[in-house]
Backbone bond lengths (Angstrom), bond angles and torsions (degrees), N, CA, C in turn:
res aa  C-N    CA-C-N  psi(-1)  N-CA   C-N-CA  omega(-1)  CA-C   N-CA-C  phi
1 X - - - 1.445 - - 1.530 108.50 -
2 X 1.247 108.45 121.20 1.686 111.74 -171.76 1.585 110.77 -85.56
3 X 1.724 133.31 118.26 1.143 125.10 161.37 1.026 130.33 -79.22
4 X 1.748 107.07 166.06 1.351 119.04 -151.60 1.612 103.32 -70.35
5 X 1.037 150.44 112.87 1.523 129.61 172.32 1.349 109.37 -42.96
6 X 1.221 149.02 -52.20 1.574 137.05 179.94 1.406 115.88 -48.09
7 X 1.201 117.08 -15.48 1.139 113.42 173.17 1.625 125.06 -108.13
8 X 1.401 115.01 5.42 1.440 117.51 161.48 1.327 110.75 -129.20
9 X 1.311 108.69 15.77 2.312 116.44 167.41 1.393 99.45 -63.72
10 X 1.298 105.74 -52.12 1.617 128.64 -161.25 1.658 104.37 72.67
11 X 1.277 120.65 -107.08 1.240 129.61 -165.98 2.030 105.02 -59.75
12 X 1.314 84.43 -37.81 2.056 87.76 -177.20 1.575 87.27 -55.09
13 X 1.358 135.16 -74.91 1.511 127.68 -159.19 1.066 106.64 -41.55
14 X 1.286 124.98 -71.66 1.857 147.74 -157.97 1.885 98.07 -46.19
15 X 1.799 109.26 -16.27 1.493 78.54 160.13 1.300 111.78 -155.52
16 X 1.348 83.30 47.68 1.794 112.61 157.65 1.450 123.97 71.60
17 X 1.524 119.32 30.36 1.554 131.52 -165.45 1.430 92.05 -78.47
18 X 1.725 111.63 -46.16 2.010 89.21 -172.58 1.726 111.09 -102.02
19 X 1.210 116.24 18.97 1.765 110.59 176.85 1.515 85.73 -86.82
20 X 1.507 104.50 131.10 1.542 132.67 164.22 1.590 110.02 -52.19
21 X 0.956 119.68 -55.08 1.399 117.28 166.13 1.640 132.60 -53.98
22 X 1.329 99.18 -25.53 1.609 81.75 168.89 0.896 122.88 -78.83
23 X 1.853 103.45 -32.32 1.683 108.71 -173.32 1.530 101.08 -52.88
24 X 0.739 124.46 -56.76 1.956 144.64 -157.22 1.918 84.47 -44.76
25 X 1.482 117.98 -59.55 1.115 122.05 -160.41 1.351 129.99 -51.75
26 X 1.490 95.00 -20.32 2.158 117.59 178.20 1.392 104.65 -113.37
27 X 1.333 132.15 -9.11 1.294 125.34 172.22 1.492 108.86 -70.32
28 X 1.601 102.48 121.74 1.474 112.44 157.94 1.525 130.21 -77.12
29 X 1.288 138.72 171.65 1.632 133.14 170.23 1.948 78.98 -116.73
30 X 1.055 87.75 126.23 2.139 105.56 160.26 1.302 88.20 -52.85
31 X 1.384 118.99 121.38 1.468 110.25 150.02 1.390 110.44 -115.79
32 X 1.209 123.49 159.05 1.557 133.75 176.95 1.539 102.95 -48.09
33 X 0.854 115.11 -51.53 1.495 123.68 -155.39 1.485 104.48 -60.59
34 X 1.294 116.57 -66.14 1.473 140.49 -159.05 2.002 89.50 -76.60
35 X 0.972 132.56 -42.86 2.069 132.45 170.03 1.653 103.92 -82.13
36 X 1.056 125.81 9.70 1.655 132.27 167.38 1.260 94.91 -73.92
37 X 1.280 120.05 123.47 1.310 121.82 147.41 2.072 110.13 -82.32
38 X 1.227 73.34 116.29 1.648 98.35 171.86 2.207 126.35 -55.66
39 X 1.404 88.80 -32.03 1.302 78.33 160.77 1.456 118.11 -115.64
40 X 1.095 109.94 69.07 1.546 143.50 130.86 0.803 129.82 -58.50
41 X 1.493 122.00 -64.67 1.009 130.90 139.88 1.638 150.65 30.65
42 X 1.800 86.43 -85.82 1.681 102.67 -168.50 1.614 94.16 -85.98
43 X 1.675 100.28 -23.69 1.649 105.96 -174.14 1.122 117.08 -60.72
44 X 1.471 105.58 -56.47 1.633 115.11 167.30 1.691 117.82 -40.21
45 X 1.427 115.74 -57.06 1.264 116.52 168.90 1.239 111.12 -39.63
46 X 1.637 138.82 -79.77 1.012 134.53 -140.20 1.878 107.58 -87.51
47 X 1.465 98.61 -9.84 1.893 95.24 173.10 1.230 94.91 -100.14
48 X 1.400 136.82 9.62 2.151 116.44 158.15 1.713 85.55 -93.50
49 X 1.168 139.49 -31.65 1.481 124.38 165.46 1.263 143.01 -55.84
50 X 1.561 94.91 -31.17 1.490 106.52 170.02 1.764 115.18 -85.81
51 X 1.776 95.66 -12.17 1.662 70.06 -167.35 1.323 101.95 -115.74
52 X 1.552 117.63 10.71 1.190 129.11 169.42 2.243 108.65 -88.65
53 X 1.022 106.86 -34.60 1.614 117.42 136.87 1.451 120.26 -12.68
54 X 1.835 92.91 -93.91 0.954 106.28 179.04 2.033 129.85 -52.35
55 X 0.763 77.63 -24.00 1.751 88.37 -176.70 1.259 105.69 -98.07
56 X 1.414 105.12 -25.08 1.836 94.72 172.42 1.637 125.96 -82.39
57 X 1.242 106.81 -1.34 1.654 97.10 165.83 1.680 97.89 -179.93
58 X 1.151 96.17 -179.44 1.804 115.97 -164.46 1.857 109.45 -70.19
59 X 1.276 103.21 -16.62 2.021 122.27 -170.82 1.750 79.98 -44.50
60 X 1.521 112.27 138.69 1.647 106.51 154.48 1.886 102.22 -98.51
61 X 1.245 117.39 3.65 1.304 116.13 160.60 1.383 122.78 -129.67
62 X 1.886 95.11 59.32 1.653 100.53 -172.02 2.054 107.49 -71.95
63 X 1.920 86.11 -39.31 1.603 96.36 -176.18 1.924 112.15 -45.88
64 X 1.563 104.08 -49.51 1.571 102.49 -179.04 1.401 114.01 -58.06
65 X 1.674 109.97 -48.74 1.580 98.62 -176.38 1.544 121.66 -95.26
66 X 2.147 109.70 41.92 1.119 117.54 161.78 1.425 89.02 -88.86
67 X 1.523 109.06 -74.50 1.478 117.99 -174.16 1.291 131.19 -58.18
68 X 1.045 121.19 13.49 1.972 140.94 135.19 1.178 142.41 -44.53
69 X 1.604 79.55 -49.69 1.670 114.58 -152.90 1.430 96.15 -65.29
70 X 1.751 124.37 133.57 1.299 125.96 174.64 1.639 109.29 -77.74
71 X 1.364 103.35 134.57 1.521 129.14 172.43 1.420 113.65 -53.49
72 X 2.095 101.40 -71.83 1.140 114.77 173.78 1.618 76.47 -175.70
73 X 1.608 96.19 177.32 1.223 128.41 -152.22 1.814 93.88 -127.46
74 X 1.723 113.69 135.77 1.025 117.98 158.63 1.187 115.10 -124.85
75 X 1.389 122.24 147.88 1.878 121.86 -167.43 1.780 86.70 -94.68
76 X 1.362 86.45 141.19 1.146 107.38 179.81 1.854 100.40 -98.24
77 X 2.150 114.30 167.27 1.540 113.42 175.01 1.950 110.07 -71.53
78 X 1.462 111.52 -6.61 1.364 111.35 160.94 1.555 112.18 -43.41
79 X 1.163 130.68 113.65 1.851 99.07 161.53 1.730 118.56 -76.61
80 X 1.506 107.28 135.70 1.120 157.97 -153.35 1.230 111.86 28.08
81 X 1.668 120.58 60.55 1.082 127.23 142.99 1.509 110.76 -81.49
82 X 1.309 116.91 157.24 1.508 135.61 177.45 1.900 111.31 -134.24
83 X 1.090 125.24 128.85 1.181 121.15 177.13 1.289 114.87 -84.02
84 X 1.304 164.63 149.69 1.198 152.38 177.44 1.461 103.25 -127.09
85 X 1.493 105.45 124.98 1.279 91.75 -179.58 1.549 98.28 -140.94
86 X 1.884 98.86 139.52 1.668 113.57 -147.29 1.649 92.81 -94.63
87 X 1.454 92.66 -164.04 1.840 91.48 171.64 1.315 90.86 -113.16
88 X 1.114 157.51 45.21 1.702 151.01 134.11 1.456 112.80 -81.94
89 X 2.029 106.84 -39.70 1.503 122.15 164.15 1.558 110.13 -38.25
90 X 1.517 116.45 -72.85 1.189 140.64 166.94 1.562 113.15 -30.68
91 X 0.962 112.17 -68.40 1.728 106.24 166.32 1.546 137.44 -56.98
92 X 1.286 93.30 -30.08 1.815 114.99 169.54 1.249 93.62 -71.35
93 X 1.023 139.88 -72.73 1.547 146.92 -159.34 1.810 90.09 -65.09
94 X 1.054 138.59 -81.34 1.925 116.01 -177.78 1.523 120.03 -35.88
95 X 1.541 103.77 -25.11 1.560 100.31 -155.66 2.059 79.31 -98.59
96 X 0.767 138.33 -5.64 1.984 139.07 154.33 1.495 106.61 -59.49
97 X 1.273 119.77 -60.69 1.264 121.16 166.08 1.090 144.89 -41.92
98 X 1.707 105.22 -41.83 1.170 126.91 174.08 1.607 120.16 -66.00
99 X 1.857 109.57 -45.88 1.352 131.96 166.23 1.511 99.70 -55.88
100 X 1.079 130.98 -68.08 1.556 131.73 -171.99 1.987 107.04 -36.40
101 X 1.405 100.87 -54.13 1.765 112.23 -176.43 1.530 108.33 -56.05
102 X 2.125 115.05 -41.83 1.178 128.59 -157.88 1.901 87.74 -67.11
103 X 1.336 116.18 -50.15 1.123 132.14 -158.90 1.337 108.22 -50.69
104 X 1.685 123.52 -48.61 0.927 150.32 179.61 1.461 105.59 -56.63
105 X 1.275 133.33 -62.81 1.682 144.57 170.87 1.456 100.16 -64.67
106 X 1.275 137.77 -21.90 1.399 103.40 162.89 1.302 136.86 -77.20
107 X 1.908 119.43 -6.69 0.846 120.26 168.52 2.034 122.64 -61.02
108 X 1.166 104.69 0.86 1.439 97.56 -177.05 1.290 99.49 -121.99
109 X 1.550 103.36 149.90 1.590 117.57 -171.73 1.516 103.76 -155.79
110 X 1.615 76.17 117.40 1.805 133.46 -160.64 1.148 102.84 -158.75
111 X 1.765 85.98 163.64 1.664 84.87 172.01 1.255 131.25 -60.90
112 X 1.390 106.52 -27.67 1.975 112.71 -172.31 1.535 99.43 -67.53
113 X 1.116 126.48 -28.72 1.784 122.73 -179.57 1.130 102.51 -71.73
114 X 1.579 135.49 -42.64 1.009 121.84 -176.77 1.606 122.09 -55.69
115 X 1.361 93.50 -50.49 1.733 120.16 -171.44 1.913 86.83 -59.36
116 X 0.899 121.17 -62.72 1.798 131.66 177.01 1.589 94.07 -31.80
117 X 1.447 119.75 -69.60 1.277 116.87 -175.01 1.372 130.62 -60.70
118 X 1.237 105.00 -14.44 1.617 121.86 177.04 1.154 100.14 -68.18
119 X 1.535 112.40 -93.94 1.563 132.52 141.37 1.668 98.03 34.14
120 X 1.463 96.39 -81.26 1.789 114.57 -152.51 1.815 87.61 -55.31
121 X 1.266 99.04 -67.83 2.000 109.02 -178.67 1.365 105.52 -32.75
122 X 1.278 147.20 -38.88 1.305 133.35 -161.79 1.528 96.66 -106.94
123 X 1.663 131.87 -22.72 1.223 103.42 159.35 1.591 124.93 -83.62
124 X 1.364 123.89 -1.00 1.412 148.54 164.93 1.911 106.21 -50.75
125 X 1.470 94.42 -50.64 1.605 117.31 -176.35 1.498 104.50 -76.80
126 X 1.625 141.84 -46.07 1.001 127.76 171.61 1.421 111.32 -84.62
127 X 0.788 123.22 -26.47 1.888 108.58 168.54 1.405 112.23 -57.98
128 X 1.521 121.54 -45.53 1.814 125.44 -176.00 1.591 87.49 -53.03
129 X 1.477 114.36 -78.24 1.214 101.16 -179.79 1.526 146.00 -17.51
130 X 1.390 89.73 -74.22 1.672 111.59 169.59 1.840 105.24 -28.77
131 X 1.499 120.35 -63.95 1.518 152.71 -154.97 1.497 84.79 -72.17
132 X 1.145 135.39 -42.01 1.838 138.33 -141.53 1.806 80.78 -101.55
133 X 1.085 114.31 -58.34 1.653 121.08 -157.03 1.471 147.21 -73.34
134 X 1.330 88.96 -17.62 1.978 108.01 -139.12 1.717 91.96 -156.70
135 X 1.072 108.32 89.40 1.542 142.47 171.03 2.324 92.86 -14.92
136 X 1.456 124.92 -57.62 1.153 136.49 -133.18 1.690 86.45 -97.92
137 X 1.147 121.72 -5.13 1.319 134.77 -160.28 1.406 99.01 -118.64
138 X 1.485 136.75 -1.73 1.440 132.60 -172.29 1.379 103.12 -106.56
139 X 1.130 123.38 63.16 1.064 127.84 -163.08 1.659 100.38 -134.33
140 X 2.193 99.52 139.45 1.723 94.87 171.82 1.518 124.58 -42.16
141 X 1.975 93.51 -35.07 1.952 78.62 -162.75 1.497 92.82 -77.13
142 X 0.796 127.93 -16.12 1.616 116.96 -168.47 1.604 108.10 -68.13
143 X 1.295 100.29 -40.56 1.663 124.67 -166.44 1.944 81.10 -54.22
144 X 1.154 106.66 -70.41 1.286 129.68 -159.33 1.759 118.76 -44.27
145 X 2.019 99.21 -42.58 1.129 119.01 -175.93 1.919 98.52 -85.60
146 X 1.381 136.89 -41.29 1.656 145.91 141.54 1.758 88.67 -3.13
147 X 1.312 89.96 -100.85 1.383 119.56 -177.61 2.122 119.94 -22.42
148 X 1.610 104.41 -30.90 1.464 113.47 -178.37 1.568 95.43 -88.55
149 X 1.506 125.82 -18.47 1.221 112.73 -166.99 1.610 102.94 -97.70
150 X 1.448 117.98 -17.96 1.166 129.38 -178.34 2.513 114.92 -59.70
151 X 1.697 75.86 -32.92 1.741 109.97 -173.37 1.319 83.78 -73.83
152 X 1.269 125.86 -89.33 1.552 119.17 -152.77 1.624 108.39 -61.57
153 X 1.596 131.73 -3.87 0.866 90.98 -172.42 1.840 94.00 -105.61
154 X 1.390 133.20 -6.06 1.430 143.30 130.10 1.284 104.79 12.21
155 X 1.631 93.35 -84.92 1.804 139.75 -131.29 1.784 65.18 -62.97
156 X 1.444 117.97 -59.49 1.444 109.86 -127.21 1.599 109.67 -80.83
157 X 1.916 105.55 -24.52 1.688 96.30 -156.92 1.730 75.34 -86.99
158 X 1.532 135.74 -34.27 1.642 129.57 165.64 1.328 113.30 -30.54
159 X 1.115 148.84 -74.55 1.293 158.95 -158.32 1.669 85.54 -68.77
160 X 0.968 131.54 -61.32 1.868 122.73 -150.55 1.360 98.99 -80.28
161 X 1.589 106.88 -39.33 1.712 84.67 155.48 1.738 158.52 -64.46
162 X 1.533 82.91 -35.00 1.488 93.68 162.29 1.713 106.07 -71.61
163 X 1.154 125.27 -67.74 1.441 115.01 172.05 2.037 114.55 -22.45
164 X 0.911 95.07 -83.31 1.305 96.60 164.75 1.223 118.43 -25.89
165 X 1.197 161.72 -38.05 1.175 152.47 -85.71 1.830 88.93 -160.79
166 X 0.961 118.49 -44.70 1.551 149.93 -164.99 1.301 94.59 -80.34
167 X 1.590 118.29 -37.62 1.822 114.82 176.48 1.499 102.96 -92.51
168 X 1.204 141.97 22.39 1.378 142.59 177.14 1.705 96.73 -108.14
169 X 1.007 97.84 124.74 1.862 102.73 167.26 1.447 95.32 -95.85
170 X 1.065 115.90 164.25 1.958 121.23 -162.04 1.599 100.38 -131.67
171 X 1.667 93.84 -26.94 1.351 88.36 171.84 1.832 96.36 87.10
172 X 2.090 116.09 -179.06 1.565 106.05 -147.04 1.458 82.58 -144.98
């Protein structure tokens, strides 16, 4: 007659390491979505800008005076101040958002954060690049948007380490 393992684990059962069901209950599926690095994104935006720029005319600083270029203008309660706000503004400001969400997903550590943090490092690595290489790419917002991918990817292997760190007993 074969016994139940929960009933000769003792302490392993009592908090549920071999019932099939609990495990099931903390298992995640990797989804694309949630290991996306999010500022992708603003990157993607601003390299179909730069290279639609670039191909659109002879300027060797077509990329800067895309992301210059005023949108529109809001008057500010200064009198006759006007705010101008460009499309590099516009991209800085999605790619804030984007860092704010990234920020948010690095607090969890799983595999998808990891894969997220990977993720973030290799777009960290083609932006330096991009910024180091390629004339249309030397640009503040770029510098700026470089620089947001540099943060989340910080924020992220920081946080999973200290997290991590917190599940290590060290012992007395």
């Amino acid at each position: 007659m074969a016994q139940d393992p929960r009933k000769t684990l003792g302490v392993e059962s009592a908090i549920g390491l071999f019932d099939p069901e609990a495990r099931n209950v903390n298992k995640r599926n990797v989804s694309v979505v949630t290991a996306f690095p999010l500022l992708v994104l603003p990157w993607l935006v601003y390299n179909v800008l730069a290279l639609f720029s670039l191909f659109g005319g002879a300027d060797v600083n077509a990329a800067y005076n895309a992301t210059t270029q005023v949108l529109f203008n809001m008057p500010m309660p200064s009198p006759g101040t006007h705010w101008a706000v460009s499309t590099g503004d516009i991209i800085l400001f999605g790619a804030l958002i984007c860092l704010f969400f990234e920020l948010l997903k690095s607090t969890q550590s799983d595999k998808v954060a990891i894969i997220n943090h990977s993720l973030s490092m290799v777009l960290f690595i083609v932006c330096l690049v991009e910024f180091l290489l390629f004339r249309p790419f030397a640009t503040s917002t770029f510098f700026l948007l470089t620089s947001m991918t540099l943060m989340d990817v910080l924020a992220g292997f920081i946080v999973t380490a200290i997290s991590a760190r917190k599940d290590i007993d060290f012992g007395g």
